[in-house]
C-alpha positions in Angstrom: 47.6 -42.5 -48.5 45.6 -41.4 -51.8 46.3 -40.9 -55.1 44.3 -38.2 -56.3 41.6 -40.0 -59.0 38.8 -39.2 -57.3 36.3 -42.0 -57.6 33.0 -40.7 -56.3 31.0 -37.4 -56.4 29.2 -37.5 -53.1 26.5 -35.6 -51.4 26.7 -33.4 -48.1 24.0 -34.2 -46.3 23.8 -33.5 -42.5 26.4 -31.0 -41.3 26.4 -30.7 -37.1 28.8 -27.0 -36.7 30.7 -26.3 -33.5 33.1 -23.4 -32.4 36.1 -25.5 -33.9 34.7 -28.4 -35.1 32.3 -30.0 -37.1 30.3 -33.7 -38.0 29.6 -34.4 -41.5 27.4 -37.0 -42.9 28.1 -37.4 -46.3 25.9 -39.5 -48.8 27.5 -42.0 -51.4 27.7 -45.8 -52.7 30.9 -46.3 -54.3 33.5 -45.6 -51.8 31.2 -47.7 -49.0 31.1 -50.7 -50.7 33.9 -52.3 -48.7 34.7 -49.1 -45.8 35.1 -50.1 -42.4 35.1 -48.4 -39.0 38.2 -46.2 -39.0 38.9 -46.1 -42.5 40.3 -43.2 -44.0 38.1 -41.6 -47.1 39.1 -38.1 -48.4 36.6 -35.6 -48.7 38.0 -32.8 -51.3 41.2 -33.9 -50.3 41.1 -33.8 -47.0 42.1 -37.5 -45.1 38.7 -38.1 -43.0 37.9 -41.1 -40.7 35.1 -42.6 -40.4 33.1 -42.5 -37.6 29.8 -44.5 -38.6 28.4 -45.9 -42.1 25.5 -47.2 -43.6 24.6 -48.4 -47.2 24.3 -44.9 -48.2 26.0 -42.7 -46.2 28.4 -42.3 -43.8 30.0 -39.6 -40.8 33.3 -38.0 -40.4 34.4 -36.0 -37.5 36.4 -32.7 -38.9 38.4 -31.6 -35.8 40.0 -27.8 -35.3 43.2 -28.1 -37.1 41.4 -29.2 -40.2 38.1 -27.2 -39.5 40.7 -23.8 -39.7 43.2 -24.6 -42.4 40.7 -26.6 -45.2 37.4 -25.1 -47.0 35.1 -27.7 -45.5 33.7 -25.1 -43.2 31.9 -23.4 -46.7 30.6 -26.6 -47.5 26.4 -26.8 -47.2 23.7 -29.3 -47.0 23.6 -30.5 -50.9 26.6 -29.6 -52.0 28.7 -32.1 -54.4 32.0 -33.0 -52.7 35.1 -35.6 -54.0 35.8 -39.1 -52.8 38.2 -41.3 -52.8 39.4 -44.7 -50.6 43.1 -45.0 -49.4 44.7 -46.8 -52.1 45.3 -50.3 -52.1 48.5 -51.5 -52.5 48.4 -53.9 -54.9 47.0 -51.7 -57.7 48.1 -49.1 -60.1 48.7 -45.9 -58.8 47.0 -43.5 -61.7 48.1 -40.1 -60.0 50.7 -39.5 -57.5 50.9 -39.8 -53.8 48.3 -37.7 -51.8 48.5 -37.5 -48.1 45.2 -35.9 -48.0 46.6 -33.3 -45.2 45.8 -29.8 -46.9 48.9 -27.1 -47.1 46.2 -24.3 -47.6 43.5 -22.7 -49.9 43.3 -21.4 -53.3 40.7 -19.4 -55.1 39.8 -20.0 -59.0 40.5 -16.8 -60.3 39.7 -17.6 -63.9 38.5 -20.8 -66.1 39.1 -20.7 -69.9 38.0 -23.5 -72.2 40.7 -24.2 -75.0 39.9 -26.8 -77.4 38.6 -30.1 -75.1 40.8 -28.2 -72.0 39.8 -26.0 -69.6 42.5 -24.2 -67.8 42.2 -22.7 -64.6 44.5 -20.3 -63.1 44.0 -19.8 -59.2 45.6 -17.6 -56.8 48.0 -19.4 -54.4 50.4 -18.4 -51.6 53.7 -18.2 -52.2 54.9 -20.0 -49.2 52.9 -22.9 -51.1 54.2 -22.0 -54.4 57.6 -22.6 -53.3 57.1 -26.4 -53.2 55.6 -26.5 -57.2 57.1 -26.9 -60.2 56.0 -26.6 -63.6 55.4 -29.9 -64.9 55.1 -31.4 -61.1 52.1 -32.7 -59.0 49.9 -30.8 -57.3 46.1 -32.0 -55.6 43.5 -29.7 -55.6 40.3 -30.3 -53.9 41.2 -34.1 -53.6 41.9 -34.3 -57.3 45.8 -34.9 -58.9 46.6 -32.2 -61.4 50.0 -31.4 -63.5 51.0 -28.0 -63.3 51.3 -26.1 -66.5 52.4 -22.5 -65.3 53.6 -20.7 -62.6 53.8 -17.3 -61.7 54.3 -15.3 -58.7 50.8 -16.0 -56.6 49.5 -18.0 -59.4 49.3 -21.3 -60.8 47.8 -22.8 -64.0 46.2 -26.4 -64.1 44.5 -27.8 -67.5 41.2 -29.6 -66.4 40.5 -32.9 -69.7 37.1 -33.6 -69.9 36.6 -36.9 -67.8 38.3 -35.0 -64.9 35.7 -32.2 -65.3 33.3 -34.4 -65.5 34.1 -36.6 -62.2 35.2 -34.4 -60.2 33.9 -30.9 -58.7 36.5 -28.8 -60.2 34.3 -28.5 -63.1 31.4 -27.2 -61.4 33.1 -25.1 -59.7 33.3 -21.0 -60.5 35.5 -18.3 -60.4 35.9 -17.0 -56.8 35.2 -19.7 -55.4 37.9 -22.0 -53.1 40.0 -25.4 -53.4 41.8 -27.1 -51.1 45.5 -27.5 -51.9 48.2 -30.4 -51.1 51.5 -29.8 -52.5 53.7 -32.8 -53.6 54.2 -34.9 -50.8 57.8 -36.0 -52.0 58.9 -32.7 -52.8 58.6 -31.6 -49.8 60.3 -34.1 -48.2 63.3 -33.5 -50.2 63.1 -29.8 -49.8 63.1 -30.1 -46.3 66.0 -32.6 -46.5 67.8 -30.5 -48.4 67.6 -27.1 -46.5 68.1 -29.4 -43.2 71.8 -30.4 -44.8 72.3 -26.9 -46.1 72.2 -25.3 -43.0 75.5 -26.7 -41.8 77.1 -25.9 -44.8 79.6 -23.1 -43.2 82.4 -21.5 -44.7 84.5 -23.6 -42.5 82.7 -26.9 -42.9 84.2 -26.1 -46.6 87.4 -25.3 -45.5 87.9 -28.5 -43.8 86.3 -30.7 -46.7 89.3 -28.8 -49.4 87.1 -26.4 -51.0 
């Protein structure tokens, strides 16, 4: 579990491609200063293991489910990715609950600097849209964002400086792709809801006096 305050730009460095699959080494200091074999680190939102470590670096396995439905395949040798630790528990929880397992991609489709904001609107699916709200949660690329506006395949997010700055939503540009978790409780109560709804019959309300 995450919470979407990312906590360390790291580097891609070594990137081992298969048919359905890939091995990432990915170089950092922050997030490695206490990891562990097996511990979970999200790399631009996306919950990674790892596999091996060093001082400087260390090596996720992306397997097929996540090497189809999450942008890590565009990633390259040298390119800047987020990083954050599962959360402890004992701390504040600054964003919201992350999962770090992607619902599907965005693409920026325009960034416009207002004042010390920069609000980017990117075009979403609206099977994903269906679980946002304006106002609510949303991760993108690893990094827990409020939702300003929503219209149909679109959504607005307001990027303050120290988010810009600490996070690769800043750097990057329009056309270019984000990964995207919808709120993790939301969806739980949506699907709780249209669970219970589904047995609402017209004679499940006869019997119940309405």
């Amino acid at each position: 579990m995450f919470t979407g305050i990312i906590e360390e730009i790291g580097t891609i460095g070594k990137i081992e491609m298969g048919t359905d699959a890939m091995q990432l080494e990915i170089k950092a200091t922050k997030v490695l200063s206490d990891v562990q074999l097996g511990d979970s680190i999200a790399v631009n939102g996306v919950c990674l293991t790892v596999t091996q470590f060093s001082s400087d670096h260390f090596y996720a396995d992306v397997m097929p489910e996540t090497f189809y439905a999450t942008n890590l395949t565009s990633l390259q040798k040298g390119m800047p990715v987020n990083l954050e630790r599962a959360m402890h528990a004992n701390g504040r929880y600054g964003g919201h609950f992350v999962s770090g397992h992607v619902d599907g991609i965005a693409t920026i489709r325009s960034k416009k600097t207002i004042s010390n904001a920069i609000y980017v609107e990117l075009s979403v699916a609206d099977v994903l849209l269906e679980n946002c709200i304006v106002k609510g949660s949303i991760t993108l690329d690893g990094t827990s964002l409020t939702i300003f506006a929503l219209q149909k395949n679109m959504l607005t997010v307001s990027l303050i400086p120290h988010t810009s700055h600490q996070s690769v939503l800043g750097m990057k540009k329009v056309g270019e792709q984000v990964n995207v978790e919808t709120d993790l409780l939301g969806k739980y109560v949506k699907q709780h809801v249209q669970a219970k709804s589904s047995n609402v019959t017209r004679d499940f309300l006869k019997r119940n006096g309405f």
